[in-house]
N, CA, C and O atoms as a Maestro MAE file, in Angstrom:
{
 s_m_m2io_version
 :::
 2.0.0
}

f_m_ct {
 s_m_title
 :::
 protein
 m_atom[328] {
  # First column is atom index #
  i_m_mmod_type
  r_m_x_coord
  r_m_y_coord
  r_m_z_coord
  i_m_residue_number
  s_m_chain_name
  s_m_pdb_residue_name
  s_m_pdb_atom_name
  i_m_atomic_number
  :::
  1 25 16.047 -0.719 3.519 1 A "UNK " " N  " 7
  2 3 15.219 0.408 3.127 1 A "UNK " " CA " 6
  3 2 15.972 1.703 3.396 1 A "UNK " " C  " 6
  4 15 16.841 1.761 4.266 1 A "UNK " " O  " 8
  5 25 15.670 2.610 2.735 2 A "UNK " " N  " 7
  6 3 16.389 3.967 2.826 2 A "UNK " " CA " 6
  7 2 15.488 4.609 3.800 2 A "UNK " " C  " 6
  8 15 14.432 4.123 4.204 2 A "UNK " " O  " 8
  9 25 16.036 5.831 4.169 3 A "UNK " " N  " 7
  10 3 15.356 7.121 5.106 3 A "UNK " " CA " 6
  11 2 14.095 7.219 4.226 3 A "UNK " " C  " 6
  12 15 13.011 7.118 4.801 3 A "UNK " " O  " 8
  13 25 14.115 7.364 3.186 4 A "UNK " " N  " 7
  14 3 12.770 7.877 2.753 4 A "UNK " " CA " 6
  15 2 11.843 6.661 2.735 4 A "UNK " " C  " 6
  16 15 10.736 6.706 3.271 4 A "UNK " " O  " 8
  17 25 12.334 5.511 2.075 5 A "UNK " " N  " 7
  18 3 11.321 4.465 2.458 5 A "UNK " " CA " 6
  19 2 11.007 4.091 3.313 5 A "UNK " " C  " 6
  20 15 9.822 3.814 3.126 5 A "UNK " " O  " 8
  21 25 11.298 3.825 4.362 6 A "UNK " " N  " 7
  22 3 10.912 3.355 5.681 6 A "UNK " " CA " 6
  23 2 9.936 4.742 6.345 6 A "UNK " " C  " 6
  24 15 9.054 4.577 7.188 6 A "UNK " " O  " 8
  25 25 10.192 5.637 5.956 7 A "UNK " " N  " 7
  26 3 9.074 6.983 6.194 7 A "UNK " " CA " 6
  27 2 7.566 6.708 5.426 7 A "UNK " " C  " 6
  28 15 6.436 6.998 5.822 7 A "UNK " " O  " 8
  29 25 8.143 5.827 3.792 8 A "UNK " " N  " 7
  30 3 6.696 5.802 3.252 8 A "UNK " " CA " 6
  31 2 5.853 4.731 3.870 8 A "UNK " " C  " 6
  32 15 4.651 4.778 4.133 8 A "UNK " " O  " 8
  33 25 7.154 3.249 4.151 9 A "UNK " " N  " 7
  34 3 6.247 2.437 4.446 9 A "UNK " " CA " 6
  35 2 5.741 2.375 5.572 9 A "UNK " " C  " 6
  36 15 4.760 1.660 5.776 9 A "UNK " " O  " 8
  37 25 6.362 3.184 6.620 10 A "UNK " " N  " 7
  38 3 5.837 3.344 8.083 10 A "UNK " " CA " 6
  39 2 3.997 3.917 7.525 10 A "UNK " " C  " 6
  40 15 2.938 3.327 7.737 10 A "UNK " " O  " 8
  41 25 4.228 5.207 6.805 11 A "UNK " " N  " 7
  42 3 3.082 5.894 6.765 11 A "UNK " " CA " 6
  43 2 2.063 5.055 6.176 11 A "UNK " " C  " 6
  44 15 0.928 5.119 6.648 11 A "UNK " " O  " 8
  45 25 2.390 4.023 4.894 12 A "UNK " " N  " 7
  46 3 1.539 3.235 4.541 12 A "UNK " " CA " 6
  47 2 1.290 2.355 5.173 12 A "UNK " " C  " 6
  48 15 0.156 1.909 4.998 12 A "UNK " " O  " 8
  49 25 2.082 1.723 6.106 13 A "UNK " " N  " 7
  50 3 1.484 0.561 6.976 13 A "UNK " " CA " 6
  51 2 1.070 1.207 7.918 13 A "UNK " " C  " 6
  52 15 1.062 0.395 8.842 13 A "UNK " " O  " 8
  53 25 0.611 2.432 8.401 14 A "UNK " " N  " 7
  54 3 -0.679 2.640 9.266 14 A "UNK " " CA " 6
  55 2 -1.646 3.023 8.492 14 A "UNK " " C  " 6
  56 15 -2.680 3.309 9.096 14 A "UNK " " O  " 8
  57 25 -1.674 3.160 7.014 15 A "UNK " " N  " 7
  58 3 -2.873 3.797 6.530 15 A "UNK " " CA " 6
  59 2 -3.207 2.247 6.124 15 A "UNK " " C  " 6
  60 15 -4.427 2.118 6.023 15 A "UNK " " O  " 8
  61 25 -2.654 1.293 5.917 16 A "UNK " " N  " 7
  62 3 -3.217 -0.143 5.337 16 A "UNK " " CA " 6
  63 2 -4.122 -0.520 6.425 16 A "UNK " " C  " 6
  64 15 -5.300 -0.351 6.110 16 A "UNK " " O  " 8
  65 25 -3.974 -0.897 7.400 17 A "UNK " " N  " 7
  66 3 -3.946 -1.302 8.743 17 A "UNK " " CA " 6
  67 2 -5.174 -0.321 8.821 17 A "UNK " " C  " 6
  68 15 -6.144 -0.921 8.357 17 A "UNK " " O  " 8
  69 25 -5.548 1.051 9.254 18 A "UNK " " N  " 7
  70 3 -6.567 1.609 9.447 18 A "UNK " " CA " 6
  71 2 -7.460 1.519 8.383 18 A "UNK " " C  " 6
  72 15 -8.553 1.055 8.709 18 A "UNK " " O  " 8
  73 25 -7.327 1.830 7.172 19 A "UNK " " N  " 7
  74 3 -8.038 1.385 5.750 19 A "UNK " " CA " 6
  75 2 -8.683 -0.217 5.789 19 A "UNK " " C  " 6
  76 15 -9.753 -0.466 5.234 19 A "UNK " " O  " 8
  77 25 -7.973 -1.152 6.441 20 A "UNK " " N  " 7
  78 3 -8.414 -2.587 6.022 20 A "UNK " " CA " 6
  79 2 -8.836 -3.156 7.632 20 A "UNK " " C  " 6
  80 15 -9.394 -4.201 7.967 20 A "UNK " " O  " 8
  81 25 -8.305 -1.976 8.477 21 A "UNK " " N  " 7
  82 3 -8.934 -2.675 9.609 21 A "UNK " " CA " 6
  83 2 -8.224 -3.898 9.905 21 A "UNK " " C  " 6
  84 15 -8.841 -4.791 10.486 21 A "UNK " " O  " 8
  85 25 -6.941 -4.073 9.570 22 A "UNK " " N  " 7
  86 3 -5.872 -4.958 9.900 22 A "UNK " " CA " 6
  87 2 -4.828 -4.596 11.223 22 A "UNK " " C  " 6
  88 15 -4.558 -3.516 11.748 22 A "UNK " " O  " 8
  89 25 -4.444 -5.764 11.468 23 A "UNK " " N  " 7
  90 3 -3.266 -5.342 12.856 23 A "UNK " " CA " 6
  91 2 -1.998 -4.684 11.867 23 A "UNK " " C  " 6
  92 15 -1.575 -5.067 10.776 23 A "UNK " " O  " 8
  93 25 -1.606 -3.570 12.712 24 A "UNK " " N  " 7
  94 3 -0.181 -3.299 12.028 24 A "UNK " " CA " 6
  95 2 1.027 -3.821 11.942 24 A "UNK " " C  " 6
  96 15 2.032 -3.629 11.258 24 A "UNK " " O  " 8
  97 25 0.622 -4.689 12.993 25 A "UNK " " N  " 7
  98 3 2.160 -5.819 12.775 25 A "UNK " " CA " 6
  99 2 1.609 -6.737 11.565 25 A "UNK " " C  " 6
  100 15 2.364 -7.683 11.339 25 A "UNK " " O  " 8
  101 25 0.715 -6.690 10.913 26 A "UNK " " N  " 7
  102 3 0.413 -7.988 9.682 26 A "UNK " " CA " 6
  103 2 0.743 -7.558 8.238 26 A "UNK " " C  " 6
  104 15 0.869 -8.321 7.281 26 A "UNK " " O  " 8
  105 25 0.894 -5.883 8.232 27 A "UNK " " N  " 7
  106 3 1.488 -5.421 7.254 27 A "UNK " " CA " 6
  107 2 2.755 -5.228 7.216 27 A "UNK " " C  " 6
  108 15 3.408 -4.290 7.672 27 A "UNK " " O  " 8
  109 25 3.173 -6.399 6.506 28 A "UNK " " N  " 7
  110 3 4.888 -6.327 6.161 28 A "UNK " " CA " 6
  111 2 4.644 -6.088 4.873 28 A "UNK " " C  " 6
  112 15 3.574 -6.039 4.267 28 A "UNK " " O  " 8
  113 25 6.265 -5.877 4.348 29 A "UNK " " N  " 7
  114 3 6.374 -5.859 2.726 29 A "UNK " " CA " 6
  115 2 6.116 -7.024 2.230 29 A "UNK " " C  " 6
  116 15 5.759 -6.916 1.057 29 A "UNK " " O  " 8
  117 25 6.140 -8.187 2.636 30 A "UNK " " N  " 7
  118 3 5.980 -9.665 2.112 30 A "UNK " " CA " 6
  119 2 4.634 -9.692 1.860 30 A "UNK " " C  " 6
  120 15 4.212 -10.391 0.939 30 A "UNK " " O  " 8
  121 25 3.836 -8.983 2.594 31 A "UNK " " N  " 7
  122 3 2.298 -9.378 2.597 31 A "UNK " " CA " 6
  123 2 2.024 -9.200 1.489 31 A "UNK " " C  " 6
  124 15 2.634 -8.397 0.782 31 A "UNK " " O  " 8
  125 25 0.981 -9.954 1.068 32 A "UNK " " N  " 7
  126 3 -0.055 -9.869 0.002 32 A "UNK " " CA " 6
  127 2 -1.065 -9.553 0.463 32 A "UNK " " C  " 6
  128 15 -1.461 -9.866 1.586 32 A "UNK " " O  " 8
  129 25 -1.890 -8.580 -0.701 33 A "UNK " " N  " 7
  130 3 -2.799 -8.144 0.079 33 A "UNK " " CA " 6
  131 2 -3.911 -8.893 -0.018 33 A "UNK " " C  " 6
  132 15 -4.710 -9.029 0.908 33 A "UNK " " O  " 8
  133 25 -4.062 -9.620 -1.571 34 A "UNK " " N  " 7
  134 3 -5.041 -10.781 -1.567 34 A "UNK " " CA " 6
  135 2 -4.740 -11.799 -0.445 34 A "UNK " " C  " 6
  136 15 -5.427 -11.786 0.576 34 A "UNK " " O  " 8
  137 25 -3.858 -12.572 -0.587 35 A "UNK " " N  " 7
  138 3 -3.717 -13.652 0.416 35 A "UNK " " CA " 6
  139 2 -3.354 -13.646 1.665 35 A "UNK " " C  " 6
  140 15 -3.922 -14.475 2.376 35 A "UNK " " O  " 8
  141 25 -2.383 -12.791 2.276 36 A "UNK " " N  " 7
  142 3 -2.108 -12.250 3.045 36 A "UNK " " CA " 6
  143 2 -2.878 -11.623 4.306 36 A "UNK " " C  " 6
  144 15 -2.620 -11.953 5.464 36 A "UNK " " O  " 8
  145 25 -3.904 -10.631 3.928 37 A "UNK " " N  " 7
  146 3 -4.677 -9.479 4.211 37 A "UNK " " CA " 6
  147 2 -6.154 -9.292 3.769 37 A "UNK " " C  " 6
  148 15 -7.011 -8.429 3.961 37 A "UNK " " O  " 8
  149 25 -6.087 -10.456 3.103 38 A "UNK " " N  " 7
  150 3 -7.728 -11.152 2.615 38 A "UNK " " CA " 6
  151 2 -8.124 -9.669 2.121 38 A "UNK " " C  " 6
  152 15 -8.499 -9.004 3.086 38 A "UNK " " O  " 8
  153 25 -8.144 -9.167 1.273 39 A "UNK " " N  " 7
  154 3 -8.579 -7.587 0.715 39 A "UNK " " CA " 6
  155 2 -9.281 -8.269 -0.571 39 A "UNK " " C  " 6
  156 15 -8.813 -9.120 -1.328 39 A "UNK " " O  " 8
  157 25 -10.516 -7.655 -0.592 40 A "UNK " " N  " 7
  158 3 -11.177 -8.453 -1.353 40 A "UNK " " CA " 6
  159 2 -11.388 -7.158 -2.789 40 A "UNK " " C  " 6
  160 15 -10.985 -6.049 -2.438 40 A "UNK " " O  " 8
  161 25 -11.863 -7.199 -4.048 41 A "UNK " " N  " 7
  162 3 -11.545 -6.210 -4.877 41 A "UNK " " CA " 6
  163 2 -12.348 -4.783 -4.564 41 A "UNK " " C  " 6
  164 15 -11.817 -3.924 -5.268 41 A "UNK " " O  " 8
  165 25 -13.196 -4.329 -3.943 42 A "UNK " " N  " 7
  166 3 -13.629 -2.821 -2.944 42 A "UNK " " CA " 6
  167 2 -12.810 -2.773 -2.221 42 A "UNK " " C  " 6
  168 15 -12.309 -1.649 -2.176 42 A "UNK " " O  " 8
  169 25 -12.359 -3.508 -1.546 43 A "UNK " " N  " 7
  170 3 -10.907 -3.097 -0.383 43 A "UNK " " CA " 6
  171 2 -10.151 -2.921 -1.191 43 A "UNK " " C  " 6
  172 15 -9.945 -1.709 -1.249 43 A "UNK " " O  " 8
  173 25 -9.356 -3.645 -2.167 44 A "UNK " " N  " 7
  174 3 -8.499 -2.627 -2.941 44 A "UNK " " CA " 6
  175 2 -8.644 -1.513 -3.376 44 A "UNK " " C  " 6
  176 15 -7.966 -0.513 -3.144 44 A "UNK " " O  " 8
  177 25 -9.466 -1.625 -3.976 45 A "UNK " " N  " 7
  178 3 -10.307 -0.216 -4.941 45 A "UNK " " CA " 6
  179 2 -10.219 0.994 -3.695 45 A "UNK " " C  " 6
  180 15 -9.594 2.046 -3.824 45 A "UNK " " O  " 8
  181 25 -10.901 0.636 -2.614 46 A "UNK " " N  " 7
  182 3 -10.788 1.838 -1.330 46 A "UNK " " CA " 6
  183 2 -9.364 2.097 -1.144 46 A "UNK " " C  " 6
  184 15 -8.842 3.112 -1.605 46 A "UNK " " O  " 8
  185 25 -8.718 1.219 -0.486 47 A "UNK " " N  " 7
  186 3 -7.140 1.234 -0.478 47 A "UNK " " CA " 6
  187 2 -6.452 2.120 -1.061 47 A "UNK " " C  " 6
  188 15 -5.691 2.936 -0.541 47 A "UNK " " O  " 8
  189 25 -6.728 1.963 -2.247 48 A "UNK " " N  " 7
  190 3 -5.764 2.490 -3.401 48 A "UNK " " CA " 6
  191 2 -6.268 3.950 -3.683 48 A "UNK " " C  " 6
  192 15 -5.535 4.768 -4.239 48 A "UNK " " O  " 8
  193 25 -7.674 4.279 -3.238 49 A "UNK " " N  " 7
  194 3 -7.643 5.558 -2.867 49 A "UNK " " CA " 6
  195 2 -7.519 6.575 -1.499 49 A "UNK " " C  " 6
  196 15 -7.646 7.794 -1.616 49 A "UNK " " O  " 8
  197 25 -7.274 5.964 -0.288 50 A "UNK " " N  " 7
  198 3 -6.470 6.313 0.306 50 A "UNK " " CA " 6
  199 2 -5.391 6.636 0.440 50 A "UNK " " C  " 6
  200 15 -5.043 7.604 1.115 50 A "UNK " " O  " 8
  201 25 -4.218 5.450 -0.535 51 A "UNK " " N  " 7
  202 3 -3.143 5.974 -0.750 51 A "UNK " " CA " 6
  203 2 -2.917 7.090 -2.362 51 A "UNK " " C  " 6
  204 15 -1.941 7.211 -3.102 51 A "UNK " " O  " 8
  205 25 -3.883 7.544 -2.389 52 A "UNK " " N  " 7
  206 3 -3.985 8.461 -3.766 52 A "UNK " " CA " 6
  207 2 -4.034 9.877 -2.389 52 A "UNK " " C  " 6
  208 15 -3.351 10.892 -2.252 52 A "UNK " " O  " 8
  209 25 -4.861 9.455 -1.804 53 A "UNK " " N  " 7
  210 3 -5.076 10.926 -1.432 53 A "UNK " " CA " 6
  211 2 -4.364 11.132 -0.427 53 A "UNK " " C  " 6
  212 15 -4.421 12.280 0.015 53 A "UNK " " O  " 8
  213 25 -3.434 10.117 0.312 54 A "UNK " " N  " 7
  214 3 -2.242 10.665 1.848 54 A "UNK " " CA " 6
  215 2 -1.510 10.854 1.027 54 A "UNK " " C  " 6
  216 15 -1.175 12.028 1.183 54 A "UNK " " O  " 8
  217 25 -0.664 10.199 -0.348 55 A "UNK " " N  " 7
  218 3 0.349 10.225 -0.981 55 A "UNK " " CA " 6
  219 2 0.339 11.583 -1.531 55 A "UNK " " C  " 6
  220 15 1.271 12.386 -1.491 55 A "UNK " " O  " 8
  221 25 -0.499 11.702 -1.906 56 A "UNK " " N  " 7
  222 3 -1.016 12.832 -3.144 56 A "UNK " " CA " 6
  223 2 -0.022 12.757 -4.610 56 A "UNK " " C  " 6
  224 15 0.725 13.548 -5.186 56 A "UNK " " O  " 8
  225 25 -0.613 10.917 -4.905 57 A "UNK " " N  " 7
  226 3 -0.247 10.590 -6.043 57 A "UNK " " CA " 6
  227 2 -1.707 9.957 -6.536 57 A "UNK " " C  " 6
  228 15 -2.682 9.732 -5.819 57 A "UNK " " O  " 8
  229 25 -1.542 9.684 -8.308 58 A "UNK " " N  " 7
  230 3 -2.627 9.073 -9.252 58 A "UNK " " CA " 6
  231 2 -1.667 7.245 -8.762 58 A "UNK " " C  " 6
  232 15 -0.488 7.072 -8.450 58 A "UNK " " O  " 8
  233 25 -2.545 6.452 -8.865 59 A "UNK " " N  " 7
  234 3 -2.244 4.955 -8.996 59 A "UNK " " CA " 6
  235 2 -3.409 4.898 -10.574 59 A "UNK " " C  " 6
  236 15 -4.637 4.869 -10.653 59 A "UNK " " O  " 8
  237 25 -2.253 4.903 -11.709 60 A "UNK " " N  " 7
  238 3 -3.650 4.174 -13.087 60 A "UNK " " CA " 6
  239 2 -3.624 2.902 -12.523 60 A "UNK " " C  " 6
  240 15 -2.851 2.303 -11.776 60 A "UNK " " O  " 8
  241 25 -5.045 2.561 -13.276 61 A "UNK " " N  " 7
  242 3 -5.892 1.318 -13.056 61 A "UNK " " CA " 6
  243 2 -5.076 0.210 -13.308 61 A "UNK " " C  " 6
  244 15 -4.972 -0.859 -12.705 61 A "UNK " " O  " 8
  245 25 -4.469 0.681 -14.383 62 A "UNK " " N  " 7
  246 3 -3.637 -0.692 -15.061 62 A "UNK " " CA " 6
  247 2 -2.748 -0.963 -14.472 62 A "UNK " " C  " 6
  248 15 -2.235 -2.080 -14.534 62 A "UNK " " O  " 8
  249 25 -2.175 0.317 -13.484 63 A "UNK " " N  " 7
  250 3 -0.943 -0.476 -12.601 63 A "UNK " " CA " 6
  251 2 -1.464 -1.239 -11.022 63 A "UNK " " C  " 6
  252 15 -0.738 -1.812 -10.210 63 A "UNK " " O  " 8
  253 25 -3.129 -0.981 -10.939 64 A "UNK " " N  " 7
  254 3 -2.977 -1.281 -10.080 64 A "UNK " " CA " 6
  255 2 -2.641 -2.821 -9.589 64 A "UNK " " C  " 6
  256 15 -2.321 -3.054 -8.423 64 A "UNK " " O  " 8
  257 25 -2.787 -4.260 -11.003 65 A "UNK " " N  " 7
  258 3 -2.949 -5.231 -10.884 65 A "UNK " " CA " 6
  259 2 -1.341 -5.700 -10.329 65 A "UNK " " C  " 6
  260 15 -1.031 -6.810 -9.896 65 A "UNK " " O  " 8
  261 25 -0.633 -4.748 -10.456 66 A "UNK " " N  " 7
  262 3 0.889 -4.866 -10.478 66 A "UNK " " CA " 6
  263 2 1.201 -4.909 -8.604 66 A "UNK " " C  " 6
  264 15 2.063 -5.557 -8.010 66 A "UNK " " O  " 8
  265 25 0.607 -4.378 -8.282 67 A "UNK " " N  " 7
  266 3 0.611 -3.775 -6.728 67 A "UNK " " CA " 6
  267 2 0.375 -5.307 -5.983 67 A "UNK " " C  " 6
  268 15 -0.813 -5.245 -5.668 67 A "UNK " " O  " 8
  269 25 0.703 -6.178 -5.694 68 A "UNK " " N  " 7
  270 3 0.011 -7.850 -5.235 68 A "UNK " " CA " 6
  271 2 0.714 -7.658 -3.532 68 A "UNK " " C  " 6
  272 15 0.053 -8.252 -2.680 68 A "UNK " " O  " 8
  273 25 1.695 -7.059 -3.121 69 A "UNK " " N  " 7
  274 3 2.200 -6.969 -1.700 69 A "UNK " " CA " 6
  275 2 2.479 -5.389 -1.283 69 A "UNK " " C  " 6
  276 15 2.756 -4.373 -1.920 69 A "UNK " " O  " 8
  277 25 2.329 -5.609 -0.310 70 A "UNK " " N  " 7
  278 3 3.155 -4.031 0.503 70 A "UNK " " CA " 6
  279 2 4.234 -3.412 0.368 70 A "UNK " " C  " 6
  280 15 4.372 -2.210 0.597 70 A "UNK " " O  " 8
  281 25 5.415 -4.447 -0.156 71 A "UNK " " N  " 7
  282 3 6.249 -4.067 -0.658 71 A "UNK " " CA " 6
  283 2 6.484 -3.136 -1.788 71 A "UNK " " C  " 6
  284 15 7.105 -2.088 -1.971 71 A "UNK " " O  " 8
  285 25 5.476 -4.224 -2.707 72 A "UNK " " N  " 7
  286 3 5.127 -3.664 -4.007 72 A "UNK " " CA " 6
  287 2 4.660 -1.768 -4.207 72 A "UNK " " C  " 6
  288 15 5.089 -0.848 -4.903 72 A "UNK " " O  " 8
  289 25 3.706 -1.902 -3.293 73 A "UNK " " N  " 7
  290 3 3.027 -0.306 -3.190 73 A "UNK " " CA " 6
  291 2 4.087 0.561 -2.679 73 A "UNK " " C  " 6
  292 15 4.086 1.751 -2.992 73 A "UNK " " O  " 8
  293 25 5.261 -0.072 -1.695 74 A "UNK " " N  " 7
  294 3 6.077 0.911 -1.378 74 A "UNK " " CA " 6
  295 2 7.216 1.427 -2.315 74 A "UNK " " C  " 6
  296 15 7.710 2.541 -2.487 74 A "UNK " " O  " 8
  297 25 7.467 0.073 -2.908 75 A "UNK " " N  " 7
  298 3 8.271 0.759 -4.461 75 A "UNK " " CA " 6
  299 2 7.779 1.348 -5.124 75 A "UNK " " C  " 6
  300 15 8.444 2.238 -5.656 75 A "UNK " " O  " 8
  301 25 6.028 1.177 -5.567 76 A "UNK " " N  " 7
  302 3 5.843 2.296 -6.803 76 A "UNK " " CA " 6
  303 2 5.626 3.725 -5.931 76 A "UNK " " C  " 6
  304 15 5.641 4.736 -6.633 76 A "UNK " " O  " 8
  305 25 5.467 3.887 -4.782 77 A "UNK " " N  " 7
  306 3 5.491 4.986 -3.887 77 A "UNK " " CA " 6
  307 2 6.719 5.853 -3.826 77 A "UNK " " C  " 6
  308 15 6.945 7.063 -3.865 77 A "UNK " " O  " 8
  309 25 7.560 4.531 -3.694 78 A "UNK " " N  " 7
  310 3 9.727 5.314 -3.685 78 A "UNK " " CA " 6
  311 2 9.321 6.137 -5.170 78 A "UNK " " C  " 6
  312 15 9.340 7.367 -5.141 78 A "UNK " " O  " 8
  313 25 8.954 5.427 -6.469 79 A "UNK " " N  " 7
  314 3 9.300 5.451 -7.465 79 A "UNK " " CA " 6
  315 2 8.546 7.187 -7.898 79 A "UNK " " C  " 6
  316 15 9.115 8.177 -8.360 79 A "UNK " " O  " 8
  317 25 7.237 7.002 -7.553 80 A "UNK " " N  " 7
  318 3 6.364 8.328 -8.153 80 A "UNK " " CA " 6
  319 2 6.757 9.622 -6.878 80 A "UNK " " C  " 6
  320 15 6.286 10.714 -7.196 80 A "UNK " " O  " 8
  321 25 7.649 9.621 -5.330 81 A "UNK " " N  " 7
  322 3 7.861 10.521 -4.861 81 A "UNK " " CA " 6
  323 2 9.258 10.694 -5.097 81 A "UNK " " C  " 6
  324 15 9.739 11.735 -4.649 81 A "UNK " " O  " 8
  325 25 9.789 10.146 -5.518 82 A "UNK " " N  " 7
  326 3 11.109 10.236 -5.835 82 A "UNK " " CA " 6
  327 2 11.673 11.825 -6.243 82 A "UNK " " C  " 6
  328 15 12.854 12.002 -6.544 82 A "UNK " " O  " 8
  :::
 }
 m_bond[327] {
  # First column is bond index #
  i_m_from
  i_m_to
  i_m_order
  :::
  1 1 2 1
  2 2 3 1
  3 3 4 2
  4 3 5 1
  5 5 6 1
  6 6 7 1
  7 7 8 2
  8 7 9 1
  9 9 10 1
  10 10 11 1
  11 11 12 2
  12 11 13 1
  13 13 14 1
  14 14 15 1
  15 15 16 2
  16 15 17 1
  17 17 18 1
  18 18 19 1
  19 19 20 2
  20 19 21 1
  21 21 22 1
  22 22 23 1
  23 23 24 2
  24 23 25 1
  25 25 26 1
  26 26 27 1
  27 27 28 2
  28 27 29 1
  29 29 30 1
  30 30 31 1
  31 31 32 2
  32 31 33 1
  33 33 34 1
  34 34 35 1
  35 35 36 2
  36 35 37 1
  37 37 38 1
  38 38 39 1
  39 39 40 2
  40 39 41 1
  41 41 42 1
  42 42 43 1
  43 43 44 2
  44 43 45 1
  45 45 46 1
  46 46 47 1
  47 47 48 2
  48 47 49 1
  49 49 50 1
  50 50 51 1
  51 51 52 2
  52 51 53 1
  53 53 54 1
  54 54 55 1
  55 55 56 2
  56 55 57 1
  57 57 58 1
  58 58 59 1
  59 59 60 2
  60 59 61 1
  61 61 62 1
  62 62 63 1
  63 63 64 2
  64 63 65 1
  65 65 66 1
  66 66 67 1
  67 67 68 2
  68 67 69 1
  69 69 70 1
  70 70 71 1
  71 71 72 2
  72 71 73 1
  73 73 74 1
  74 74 75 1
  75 75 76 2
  76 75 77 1
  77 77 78 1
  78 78 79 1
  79 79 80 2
  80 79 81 1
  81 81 82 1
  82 82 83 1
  83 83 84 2
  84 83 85 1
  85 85 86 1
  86 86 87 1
  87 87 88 2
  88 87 89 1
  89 89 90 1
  90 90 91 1
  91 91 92 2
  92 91 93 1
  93 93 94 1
  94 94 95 1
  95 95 96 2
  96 95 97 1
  97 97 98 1
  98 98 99 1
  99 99 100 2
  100 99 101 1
  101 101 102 1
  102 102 103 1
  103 103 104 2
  104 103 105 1
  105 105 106 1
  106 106 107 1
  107 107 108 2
  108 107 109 1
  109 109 110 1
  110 110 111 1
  111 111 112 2
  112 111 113 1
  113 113 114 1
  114 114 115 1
  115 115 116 2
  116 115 117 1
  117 117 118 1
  118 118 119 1
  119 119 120 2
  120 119 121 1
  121 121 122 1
  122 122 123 1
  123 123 124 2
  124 123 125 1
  125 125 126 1
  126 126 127 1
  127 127 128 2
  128 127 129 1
  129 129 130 1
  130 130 131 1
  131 131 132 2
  132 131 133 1
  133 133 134 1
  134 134 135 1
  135 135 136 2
  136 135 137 1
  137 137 138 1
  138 138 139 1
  139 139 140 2
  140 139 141 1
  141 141 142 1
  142 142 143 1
  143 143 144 2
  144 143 145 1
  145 145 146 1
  146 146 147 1
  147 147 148 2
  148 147 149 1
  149 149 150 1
  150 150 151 1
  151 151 152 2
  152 151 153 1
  153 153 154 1
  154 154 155 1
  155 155 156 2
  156 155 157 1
  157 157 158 1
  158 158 159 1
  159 159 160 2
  160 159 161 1
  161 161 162 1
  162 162 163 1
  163 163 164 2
  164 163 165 1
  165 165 166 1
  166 166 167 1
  167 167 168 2
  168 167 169 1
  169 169 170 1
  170 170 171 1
  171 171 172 2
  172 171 173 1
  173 173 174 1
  174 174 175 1
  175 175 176 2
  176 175 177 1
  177 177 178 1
  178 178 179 1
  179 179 180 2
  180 179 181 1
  181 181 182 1
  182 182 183 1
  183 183 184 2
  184 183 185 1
  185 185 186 1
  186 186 187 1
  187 187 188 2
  188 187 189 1
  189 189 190 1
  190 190 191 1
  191 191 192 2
  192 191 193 1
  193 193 194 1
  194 194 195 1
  195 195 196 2
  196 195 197 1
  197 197 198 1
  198 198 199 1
  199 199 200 2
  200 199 201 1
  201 201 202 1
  202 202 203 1
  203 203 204 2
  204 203 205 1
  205 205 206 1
  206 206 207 1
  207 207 208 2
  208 207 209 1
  209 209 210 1
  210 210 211 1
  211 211 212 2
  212 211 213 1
  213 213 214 1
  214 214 215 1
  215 215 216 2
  216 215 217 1
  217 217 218 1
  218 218 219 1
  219 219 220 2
  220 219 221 1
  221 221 222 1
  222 222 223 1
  223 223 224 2
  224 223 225 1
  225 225 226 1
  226 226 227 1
  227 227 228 2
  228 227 229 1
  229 229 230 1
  230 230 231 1
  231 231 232 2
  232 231 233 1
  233 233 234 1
  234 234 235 1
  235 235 236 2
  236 235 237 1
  237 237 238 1
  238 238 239 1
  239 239 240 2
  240 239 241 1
  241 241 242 1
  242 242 243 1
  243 243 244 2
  244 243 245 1
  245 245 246 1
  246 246 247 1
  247 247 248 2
  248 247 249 1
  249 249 250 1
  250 250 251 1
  251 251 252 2
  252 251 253 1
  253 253 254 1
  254 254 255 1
  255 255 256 2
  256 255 257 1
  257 257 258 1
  258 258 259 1
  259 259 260 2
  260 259 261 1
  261 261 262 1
  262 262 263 1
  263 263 264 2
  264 263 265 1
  265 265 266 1
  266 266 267 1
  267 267 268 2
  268 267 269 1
  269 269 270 1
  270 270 271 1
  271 271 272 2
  272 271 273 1
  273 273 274 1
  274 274 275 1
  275 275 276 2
  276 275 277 1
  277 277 278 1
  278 278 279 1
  279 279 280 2
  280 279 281 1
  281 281 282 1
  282 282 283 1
  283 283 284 2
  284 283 285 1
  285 285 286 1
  286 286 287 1
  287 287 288 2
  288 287 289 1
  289 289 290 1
  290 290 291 1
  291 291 292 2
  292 291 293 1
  293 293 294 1
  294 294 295 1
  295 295 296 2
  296 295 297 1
  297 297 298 1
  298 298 299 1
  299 299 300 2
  300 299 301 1
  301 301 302 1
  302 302 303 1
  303 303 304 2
  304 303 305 1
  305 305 306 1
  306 306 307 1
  307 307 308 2
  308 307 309 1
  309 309 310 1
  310 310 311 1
  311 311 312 2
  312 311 313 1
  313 313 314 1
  314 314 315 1
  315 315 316 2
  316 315 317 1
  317 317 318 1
  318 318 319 1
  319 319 320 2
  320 319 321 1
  321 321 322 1
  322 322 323 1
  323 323 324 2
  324 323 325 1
  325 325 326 1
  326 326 327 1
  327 327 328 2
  :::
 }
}
């Protein structure tokens, strides 16, 4: 991970973790958030506006099906603060 990613995913893996009420050691990039993190579709939906509003980015709907791990959210995160 670069300087800047490891800044996003630090920040997102405490906002996952406080948002889902998960331990912060359970959010890795590997995680899934369905299987992983048991996030059921309102926990995403909440989620994904948390990270709309710390990021102070839009997530469209359609990308959100794309998002399946932590990893995932931290690349489209690298990608839209870039």
């Amino acid at each position: 991970m670069s300087g800047s990613t490891s800044t996003i995913y630090r920040r997102l893996r405490t906002l996952i973790a406080e948002t889902l009420g998960v331990d912060e050691d359970d959010v890795v990039p590997e995680a899934s958030f369905e299987d992983d993190l048991n996030v059921d579709h309102q926990e995403l939906v909440d989620m994904m506006v948390a990270i709309e509003e710390e990021f102070d980015v839009r997530i469209p709907d359609d990308q959100v099906p794309a998002l399946h791990t932590v990893g995932d959210a931290v690349d489209y995160l690298e990608d839209k603060l870039a």
